[in-house]
C-alpha positions, 0 to 999 in steps of 0.5 A, a space after each residue: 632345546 635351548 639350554 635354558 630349558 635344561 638348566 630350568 628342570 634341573 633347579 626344579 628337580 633340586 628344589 624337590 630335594 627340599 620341597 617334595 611338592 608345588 607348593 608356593 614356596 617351592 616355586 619361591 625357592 625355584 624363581 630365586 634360584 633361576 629367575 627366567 623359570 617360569 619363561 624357559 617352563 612355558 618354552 617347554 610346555 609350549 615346544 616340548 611335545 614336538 620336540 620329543 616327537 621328533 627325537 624319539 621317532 
């Protein structure tokens, strides 16, 4: 998994610190804090089911 991704769920995970939802300015405070989120977010929803398949077997 490119390291872009980790970094990319954890800034989401620390926004939630601030932000207990989805909310616009959840994903405002999200893209200032990383600005490639929503590329490296649509890598994880697009590779990450068979990457996880193939770890986890």
């Amino acid at each position: 998994m490119p390291r872009e991704v980790l970094d990319s769920v954890v800034v989401h995970e620390l926004c939630h610190r601030r932000h207990m939802n989805h909310s616009h300015e959840f994903y405002d405070e999200v893209i200032r804090i990383y600005p490639d989120y929503k590329k490296w977010n649509k890598w994880l929803k697009l590779n990450g089911g068979a990457y996880f398949k193939r770890i986890l077997k």
